[in-house]
C-alpha positions in Angstrom: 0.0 0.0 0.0 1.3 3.3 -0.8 1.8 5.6 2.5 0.7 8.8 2.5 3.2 11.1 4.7 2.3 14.0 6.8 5.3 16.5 7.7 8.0 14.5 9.7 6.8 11.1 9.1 9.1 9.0 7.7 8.8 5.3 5.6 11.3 2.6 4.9 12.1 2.0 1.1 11.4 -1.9 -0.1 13.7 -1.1 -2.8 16.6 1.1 -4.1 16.2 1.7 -7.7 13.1 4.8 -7.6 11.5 7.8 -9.5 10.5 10.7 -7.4 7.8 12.6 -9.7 6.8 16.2 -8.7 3.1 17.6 -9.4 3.1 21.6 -9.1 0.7 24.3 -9.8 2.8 26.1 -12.0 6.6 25.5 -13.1 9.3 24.9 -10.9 13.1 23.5 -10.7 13.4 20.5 -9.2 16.7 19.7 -7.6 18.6 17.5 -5.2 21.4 17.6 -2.9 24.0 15.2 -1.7 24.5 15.0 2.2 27.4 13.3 4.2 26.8 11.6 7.7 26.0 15.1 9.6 23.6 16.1 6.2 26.2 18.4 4.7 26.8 19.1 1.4 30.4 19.2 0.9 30.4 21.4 -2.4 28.4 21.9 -5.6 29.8 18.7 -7.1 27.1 17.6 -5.2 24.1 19.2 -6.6 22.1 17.9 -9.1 20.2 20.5 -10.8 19.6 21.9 -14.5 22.9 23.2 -15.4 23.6 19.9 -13.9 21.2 17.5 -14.1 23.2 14.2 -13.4 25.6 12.6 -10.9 26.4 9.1 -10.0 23.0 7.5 -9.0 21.3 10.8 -9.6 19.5 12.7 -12.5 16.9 15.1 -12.9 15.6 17.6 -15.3 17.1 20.6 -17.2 14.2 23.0 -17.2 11.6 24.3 -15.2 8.6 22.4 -15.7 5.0 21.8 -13.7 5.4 18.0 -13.4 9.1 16.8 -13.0 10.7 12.8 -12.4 14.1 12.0 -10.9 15.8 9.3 -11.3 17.6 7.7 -8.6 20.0 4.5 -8.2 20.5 4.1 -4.2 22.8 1.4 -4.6 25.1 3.8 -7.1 25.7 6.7 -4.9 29.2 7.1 -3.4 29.9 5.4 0.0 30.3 8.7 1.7 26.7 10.2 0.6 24.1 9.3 3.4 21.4 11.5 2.5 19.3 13.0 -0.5 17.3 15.9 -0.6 15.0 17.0 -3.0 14.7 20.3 -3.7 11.9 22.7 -5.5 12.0 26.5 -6.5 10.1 28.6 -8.5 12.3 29.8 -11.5 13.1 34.2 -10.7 12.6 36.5 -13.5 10.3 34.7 -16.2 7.1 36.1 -14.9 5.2 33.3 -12.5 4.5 33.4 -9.1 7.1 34.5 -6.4 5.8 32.6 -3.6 4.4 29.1 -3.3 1.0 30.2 -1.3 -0.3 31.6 -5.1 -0.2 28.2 -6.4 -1.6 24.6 -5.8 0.3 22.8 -3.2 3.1 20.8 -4.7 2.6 16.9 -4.2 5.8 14.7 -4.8 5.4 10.7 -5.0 8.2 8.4 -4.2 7.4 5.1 -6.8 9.6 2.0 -8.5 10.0 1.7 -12.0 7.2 0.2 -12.9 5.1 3.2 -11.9 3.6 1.5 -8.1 3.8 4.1 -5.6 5.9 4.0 -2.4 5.0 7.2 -0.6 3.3 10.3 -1.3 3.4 13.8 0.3 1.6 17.1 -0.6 3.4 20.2 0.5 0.4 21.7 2.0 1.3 25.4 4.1 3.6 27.1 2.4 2.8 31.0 2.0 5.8 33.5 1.2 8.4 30.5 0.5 9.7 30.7 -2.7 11.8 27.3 -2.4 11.1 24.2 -0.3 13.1 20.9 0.8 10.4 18.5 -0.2 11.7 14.9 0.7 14.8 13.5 1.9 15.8 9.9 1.9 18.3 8.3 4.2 20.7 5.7 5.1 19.3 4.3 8.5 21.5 1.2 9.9 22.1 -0.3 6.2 18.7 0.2 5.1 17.2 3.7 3.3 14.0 5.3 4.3 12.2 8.4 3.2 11.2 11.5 5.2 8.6 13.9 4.3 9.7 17.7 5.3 8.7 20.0 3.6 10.5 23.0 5.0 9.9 26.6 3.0 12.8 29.3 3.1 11.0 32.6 2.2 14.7 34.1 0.5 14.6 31.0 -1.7 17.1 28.4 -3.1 20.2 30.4 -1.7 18.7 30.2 1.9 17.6 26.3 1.1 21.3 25.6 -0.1 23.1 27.6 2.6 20.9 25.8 5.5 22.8 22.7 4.2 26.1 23.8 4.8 27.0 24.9 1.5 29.4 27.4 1.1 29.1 29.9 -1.8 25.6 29.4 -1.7 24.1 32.6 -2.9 26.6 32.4 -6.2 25.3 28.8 -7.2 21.9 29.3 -6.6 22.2 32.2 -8.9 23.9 30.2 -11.6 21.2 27.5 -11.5 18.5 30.3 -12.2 20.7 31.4 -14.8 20.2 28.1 -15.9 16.5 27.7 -15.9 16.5 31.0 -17.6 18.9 29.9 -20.6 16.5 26.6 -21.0 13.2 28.3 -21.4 14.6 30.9 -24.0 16.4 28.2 -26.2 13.4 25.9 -25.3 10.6 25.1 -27.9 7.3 26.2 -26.3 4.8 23.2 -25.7 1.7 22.7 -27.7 -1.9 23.3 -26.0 -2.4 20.0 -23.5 -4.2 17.3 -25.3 -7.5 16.5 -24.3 -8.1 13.7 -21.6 -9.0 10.9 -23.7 -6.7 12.7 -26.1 -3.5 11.1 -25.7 -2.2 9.6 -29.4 -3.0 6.4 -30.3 -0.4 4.9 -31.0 0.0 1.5 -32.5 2.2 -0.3 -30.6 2.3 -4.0 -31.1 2.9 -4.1 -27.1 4.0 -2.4 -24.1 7.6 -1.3 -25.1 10.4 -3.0 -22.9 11.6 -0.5 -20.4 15.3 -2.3 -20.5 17.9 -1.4 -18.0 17.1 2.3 -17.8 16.8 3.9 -13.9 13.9 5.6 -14.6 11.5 7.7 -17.2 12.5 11.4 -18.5 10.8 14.0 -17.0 6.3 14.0 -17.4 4.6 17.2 -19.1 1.7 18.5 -16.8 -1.7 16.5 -16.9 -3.7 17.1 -19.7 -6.6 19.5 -20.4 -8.5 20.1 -23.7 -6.9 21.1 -27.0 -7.0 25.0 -27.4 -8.9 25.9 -30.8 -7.4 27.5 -33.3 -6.5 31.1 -33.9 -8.2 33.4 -36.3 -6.1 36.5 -37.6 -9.1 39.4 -37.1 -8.1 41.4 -33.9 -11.3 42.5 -32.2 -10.7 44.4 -28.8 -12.8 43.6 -26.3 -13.4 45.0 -23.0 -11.4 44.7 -20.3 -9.2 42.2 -21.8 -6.8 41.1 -24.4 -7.5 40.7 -27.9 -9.6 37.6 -28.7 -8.1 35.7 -31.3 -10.5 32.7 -31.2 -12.0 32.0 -34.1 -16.0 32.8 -33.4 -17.2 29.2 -35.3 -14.7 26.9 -33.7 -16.5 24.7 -31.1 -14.7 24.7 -27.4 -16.0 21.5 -26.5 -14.0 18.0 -26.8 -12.9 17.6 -30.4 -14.3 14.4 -31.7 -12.1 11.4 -31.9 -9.6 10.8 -34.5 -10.7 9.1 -37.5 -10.5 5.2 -37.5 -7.1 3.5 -37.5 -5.3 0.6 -39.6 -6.5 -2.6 -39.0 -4.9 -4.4 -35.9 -1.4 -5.6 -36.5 -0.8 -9.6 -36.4 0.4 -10.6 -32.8 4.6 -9.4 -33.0 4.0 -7.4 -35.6 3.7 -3.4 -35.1 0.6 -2.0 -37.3 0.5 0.5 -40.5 0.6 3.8 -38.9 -1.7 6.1 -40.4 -1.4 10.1 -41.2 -4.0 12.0 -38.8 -4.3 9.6 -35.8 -5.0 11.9 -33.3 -8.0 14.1 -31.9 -9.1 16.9 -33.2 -11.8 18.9 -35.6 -9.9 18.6 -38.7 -7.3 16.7 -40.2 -5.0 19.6 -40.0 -5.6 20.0 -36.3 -5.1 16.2 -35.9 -1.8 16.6 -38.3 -1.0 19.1 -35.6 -1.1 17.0 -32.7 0.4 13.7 -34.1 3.4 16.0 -35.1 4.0 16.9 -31.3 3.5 13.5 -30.2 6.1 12.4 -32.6 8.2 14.8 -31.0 7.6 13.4 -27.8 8.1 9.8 -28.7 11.3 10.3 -29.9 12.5 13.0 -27.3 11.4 10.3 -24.4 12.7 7.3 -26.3 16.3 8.9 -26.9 16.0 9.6 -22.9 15.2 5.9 -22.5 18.4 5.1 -24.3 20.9 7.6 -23.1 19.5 6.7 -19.4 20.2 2.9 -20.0 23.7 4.0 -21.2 23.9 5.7 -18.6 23.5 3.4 -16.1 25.1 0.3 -17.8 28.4 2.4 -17.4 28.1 3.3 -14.0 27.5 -0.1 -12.9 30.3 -1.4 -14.9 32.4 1.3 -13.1 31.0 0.2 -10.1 31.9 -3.7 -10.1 35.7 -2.5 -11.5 36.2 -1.0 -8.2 34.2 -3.4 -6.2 36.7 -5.8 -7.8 39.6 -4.2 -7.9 39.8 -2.7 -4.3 40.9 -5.9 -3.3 44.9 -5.9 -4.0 44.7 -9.6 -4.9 42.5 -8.8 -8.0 45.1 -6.4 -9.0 47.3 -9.1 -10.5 47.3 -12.4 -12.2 43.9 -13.3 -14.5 41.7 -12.0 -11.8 41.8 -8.5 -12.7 41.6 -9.2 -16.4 38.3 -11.5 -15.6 37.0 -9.0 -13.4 37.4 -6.3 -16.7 35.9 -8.8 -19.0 32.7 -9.2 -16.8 32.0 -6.1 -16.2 32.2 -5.1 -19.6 30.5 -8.1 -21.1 27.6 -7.1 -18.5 27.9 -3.2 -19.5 27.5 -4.1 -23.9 24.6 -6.9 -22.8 22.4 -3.8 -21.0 23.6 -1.5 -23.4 22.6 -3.9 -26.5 19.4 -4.1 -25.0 18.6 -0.7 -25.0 20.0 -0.1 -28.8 17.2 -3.0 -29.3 14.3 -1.1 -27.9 15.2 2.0 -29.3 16.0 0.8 -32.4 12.1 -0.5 -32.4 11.0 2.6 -31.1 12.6 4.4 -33.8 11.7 2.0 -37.1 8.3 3.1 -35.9 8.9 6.6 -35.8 10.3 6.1 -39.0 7.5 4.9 -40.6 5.0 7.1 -39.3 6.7 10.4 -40.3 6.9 8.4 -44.1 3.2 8.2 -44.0 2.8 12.0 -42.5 5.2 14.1 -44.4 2.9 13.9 -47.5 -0.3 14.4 -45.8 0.7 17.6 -44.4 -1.2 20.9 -45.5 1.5 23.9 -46.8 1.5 25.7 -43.6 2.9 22.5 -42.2 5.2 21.0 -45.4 8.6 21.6 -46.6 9.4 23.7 -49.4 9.8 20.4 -51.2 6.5 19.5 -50.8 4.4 19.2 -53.8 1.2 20.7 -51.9 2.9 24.5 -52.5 2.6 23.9 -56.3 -1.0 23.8 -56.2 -1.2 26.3 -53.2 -4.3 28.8 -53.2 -4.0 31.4 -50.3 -6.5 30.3 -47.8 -9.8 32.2 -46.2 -9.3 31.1 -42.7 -6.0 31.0 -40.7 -4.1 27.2 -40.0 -3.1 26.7 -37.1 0.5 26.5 -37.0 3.4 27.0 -39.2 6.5 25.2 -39.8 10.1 26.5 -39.0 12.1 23.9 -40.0 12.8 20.5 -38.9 14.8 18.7 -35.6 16.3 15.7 -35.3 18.6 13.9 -32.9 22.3 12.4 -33.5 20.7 8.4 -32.7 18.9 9.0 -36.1 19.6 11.6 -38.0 17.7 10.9 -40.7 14.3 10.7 -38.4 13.3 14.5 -39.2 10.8 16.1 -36.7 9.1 19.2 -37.9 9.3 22.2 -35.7 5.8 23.4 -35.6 4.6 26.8 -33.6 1.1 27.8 -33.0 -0.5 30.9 -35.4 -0.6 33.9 -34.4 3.2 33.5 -33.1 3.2 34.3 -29.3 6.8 35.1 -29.4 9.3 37.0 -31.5 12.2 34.6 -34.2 15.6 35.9 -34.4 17.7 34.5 -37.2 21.3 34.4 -35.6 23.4 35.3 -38.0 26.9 35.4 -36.0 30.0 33.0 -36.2 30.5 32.4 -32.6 27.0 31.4 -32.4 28.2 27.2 -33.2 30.9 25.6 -35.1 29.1 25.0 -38.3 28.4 28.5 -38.1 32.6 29.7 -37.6 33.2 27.3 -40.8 31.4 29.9 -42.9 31.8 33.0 -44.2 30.8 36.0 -42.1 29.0 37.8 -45.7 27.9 34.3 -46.7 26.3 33.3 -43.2 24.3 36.9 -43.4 23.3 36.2 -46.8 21.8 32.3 -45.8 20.4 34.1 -42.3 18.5 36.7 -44.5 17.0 34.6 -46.9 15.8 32.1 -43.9 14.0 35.4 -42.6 12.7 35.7 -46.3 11.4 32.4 -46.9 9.6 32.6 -43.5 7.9 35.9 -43.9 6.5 34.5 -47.8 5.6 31.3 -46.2 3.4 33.5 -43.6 2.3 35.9 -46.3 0.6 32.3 -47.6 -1.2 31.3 -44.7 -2.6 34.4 -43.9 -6.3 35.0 -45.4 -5.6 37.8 -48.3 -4.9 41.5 -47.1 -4.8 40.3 -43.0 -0.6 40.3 -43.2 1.6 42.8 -43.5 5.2 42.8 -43.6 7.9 46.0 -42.8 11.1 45.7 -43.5 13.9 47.5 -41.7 17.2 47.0 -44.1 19.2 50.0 -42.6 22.1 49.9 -45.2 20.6 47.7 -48.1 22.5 44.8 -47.6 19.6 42.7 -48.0 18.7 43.6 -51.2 19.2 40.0 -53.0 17.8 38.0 -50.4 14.5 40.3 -50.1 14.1 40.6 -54.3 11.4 38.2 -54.2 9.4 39.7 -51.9 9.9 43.0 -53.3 9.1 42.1 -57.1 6.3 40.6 -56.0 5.3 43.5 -54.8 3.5 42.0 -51.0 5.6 44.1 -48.5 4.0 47.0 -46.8 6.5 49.1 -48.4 10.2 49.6 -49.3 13.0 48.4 -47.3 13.2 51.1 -44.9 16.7 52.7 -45.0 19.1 54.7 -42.6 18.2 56.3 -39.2 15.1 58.0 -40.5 13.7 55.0 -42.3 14.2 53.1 -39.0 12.8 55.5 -36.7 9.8 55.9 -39.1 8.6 52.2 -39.6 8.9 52.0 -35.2 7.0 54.5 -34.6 4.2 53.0 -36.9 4.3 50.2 -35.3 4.7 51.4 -32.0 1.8 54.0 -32.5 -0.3 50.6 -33.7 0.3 48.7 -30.4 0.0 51.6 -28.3 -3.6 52.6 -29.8 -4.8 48.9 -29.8 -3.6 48.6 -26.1 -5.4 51.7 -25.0 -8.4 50.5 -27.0 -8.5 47.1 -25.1 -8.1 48.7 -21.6 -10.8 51.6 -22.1 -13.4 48.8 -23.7 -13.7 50.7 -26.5 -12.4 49.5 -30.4 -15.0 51.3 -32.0 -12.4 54.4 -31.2 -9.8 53.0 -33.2 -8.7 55.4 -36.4 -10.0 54.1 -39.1 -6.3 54.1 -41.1 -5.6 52.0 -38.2 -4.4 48.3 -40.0 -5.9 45.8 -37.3 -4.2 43.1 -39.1 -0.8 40.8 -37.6 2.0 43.0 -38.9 5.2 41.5 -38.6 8.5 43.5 -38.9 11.1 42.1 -40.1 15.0 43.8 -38.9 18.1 43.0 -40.6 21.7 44.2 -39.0 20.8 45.2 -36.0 22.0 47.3 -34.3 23.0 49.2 -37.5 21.0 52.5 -37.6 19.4 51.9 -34.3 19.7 55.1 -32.1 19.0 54.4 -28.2 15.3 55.5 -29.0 14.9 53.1 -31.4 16.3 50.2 -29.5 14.2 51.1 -26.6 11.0 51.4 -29.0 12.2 47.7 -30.9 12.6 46.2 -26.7 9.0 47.6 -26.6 7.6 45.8 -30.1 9.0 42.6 -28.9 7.5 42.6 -25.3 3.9 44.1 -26.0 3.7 43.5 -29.6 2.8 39.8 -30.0 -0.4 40.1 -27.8 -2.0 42.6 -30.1 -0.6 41.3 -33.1 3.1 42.6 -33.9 5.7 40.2 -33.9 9.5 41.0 -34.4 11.6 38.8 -37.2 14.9 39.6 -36.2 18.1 38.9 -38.6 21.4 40.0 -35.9 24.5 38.8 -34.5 24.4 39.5 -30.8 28.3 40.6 -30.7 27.1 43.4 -32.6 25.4 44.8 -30.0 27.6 44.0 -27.1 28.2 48.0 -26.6 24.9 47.8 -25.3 26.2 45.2 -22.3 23.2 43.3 -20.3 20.3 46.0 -20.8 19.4 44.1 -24.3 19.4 40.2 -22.2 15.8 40.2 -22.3 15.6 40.7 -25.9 17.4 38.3 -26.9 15.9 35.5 -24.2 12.3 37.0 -25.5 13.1 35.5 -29.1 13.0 32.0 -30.5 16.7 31.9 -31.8 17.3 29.8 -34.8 19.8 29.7 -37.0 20.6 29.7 -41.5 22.7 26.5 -40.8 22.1 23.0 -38.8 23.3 23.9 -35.6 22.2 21.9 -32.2 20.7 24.2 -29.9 17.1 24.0 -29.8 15.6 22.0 -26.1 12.3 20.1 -25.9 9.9 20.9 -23.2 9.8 17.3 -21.9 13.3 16.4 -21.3 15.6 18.3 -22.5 17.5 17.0 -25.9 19.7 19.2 -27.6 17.9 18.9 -30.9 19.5 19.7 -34.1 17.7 22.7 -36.1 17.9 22.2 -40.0 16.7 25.6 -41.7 14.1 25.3 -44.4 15.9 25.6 -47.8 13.9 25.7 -51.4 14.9 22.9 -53.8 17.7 23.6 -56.0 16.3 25.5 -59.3 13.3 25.5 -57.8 11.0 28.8 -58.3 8.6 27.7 -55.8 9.1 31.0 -53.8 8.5 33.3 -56.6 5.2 31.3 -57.4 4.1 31.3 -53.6 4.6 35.0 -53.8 2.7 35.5 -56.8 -0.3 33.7 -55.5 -0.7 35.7 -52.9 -0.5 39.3 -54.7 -2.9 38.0 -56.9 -5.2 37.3 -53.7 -4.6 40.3 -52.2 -5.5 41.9 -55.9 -8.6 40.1 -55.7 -9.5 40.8 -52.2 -9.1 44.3 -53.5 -6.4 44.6 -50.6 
């Protein structure tokens, strides 16, 4: 039976292999801490957190998050560690609550692999604390038990660490904020929760073999139902922010998906099938299968790496098991011992390569059955649905950025997919120093490649957008960009000419800033009918190559402004930049820059994925060679917006 702790009580552990898994109201880090015989930590070497997620018998996750599983191996921790502690804090500086008594009351659960709980304890109490020590497990006269404690420090994870003997305390707990912060501005933002009996269906020809791995990667928060789609029309309302819904999408449960492949023979895995997930349309089930693809193969490559993981450690293990005895040291014992322990290690580690390499053929085969179904907003530039591409009435519901993939298949391509309208700004990182494929090219060349990614990303949402509701600015201070932004200016679909030098710069901000400001006061006064009538309600988005060239201090302050406010009433920022160009401008332009989806004009791994973690690989989308499948795109939609009379 599981046991449900109160504050204090403590239970003894029937096994030493466990998952800790961490329920919270809103996101948090989740941590834990190494403790000697007296409970101190002896340095930061032993801290697991998210700059460091993993030590010997110990991992956790890299990025704040509302639901959160740790991995621990009891049996792998050094001799001299007697006591775990698990930590959680709420992340400083990205906008949630400062204080645990605004949220629900965190509830941790102690279980074995296999899911069965051990203990559970909810966190119940806590008011100004903006970090808590949750659970601690401990070595009790050679067996380990766990202890609920749940003790709140209101000056957060510096006071937390500190009360454990750490010295320097203040300094790390500011470095694993910095962290959390890095994470959730490289991080792909999550798609809407599914709906409860929304969860894929996937087609499986049996539960997957969990092999030798410690535990599961990190869970996403529970599910709740599929937001609808956006539509483009901003309508203020009263008292509140621009409703984007779109007024004849349903908000009840989407139906269910459409019916699947015949059952697979008994071994056998079945014919996966393009659209198998909830939803109202096919593109909105597209949508969803594409971000549980994701998942799967973010979790399974966690599976894997775990197993790896582990099957070294242990092999570590028995070498010094073995080995600490000087009689082992010589002769064929040693050399036995080695043999073992490595035969052991590349059995586990076989397995896991077995599992994932199911997991994986699957994956495989589903994307191959996907990639052609997909609508434009959602294909690659190679995709034959652009050539027969008619601008559409109503907006889709996301677009596609380019594609991810990890190093165990590189082949297996994932597309990046972000919700319409965009709730954040793109920047284009156009620097050298930003990877190494990047230093291997030229500095012109990689500012050319960055600019035309900008450009195919502003036609391809000039596309999706119903005729006249998009409109594109360009900032090009010193008409560099003048190749790369040809198609869009022969066609003839920008808002106007590449604005050049100080005063083109300052004059397409402060149209846009006039536009948000007016909408804003709009919104708060309840009334839109006050709205100029020159006023263009429509998403804008401004597209700024250079920067900071010809940016004053006004205008950087006004561009800060566009990318914090803009998004929610339908500006969004396109930046093309390489940060060391604006290091004369030292920390004030940080926010900026975390504010922004960075991406980049060549593969480069930096991109995270809200469930564990990966460093995914980002390919940029690229038109076929020879292809002129931009300049048709482009000329569809002038002809639209002719049509519309636009």
């Amino acid at each position: 039976m599981t046991a449900e702790l109160v504050r204090g009580q403590n239970h003894t552990l029937p096994q030493t292999r466990l998952e800790i898994r961490v329920s919270a109201g809103s996101p948090v880090v989740a941590g834990a801490t190494l403790g000697d015989e007296n409970g101190v930590v002896r340095g930061p070497e032993w801290i697991a957190h998210p700059g460091s997620p993993q030590l010997p018998g110990l991992e956790v996750s890299q990025q704040a998050a509302a639901g959160h599983r740790l991995a621990v191996d009891l049996e792998a921790l050094p001799e001299t560690v007697h006591r775990v502690t698990v930590l959680l804090a709420l992340p400083v500086g990205v906008g949630g609550p400062t204080r645990f008594g605004t949220t629900a009351a965190p509830f941790v659960a102690v279980t074995g692999l296999d899911g069965t709980e051990i203990a559970t304890f909810t966190l119940t109490g806590l008011d100004t604390e903006s970090a808590v020590t949750a659970l601690e497990l401990y070595r009790r006269q050679g067996a380990w038990k766990v202890r609920a404690v749940g003790q709140g420090y209101a000056a957060g994870l510096a006071e937390m660490l500190a009360d454990q003997g750490l010295a320097g305390a203040a300094e790390l707990a500011a470095s694993i904020q910095e962290a959390v912060a890095r994470s959730l501005a490289r991080s792909v933002a999550p798609p809407p929760p599914r709906t409860p009996e929304g969860d894929r269906v996937r087609h499986a020809s049996g539960p997957a073999d969990p092999g030798p791995a410690p535990a599961a990667p990190p869970q996403p928060p529970a599910a709740t139902p599929v937001q609808p789609a956006a539509d483009p029309g901003p309508t203020p309302t009263a008292g509140g922010p621009i409703d984007y819904a779109h007024p004849r999408r349903q908000h009840a449960a989407p139906p269910t998906p459409p019916p699947a492949a015949p059952p697979a023979q008994p071994g056998q895995a079945a014919q996966p099938v393009a659209g198998d997930a909830t939803g109202w349309s096919m593109d909105e089930r597209l949508y969803n299968q594409i971000w549980g693809m994701f998942e799967d193969l973010a979790r399974a490559a966690a599976a894997y790496r775990s197993a790896v993981d582990f099957a070294d450690s242990r092999m570590d293990q028995e070498l010094d098991r073995s080995l600490s005895d000087p009689r082992n040291r010589i002769g064929g014992a040693g050399d036995r011992a080695r043999e073992e322990a490595r035969a052991k290690r590349d059995e586990l580690t076989a397995r896991a390569r077995e599992v994932l390499d199911r997991d994986l053929a699957q994956l495989a085969a589903e994307a191959a059955v996907v990639e052609p179904a997909l609508p434009a907003a959602y294909a690659g530039w190679d995709n034959p649905v652009w050539h027969a591409h008619r601008v559409p009435m109503e907006l889709p519901m996301a677009l596609r950025l380019g594609d991810l993939h990890l190093p165990e298949r590189t082949g297996l391509r994932i597309p990046l997919l972000v919700r319409l309208p965009l709730e954040r700004g793109i920047w284009v990182d156009s620097g050298r120093t930003a990877s190494e494929a990047a230093a291997l090219t030229d500095s012109d060349r990689l500012r050319h490649l960055a600019m035309e990614t900008a450009v195919l990303h502003a036609a391809r949402l000039l596309a999706v957008y119903p005729p006249g509701e998009f409109s594109v600015h360009v900032i090009d201070p010193a008409g560099s960009a003048a190749g790369p932004l040809a198609p869009l200016v022969d066609a003839g679909v920008l808002a106007g000419p590449p604005a050049a030098g100080p005063q083109g710069v300052a004059s397409v901000l402060a149209h846009l800033t006039r536009r948000v400001d007016l909408v804003q006061m709009a919104v708060r006064a309840g009334a839109a009918d006050s709205l100029p009538p020159d006023l263009d309600t429509g998403e804008q988005l401004l597209v700024v190559n250079d920067f900071p060239h010809g940016f004053d201090d006004r205008a950087v302050t006004q561009l800060r402004y566009l990318a914090d406010e803009g998004p929610a009433v339908g500006v969004h920022l396109l930046m093309v930049a390489d940060r060391e160009d604006a290091n004369a401008y030292g920390p004030v332009l940080d926010p900026l820059w975390r504010s922004l989806l960075r991406i980049t004009p060549v593969a480069d791994s930096h991109l995270a994925d809200p469930w564990v973690g990966h460093a995914w690989t980002y390919e940029p989308p690229v038109t076929p060679p020879g292809s002129r499948v931009l300049e048709q795109v482009l000329a569809a939609v002038a002809a639209a917006r002719k049509a519309a009379g636009r």
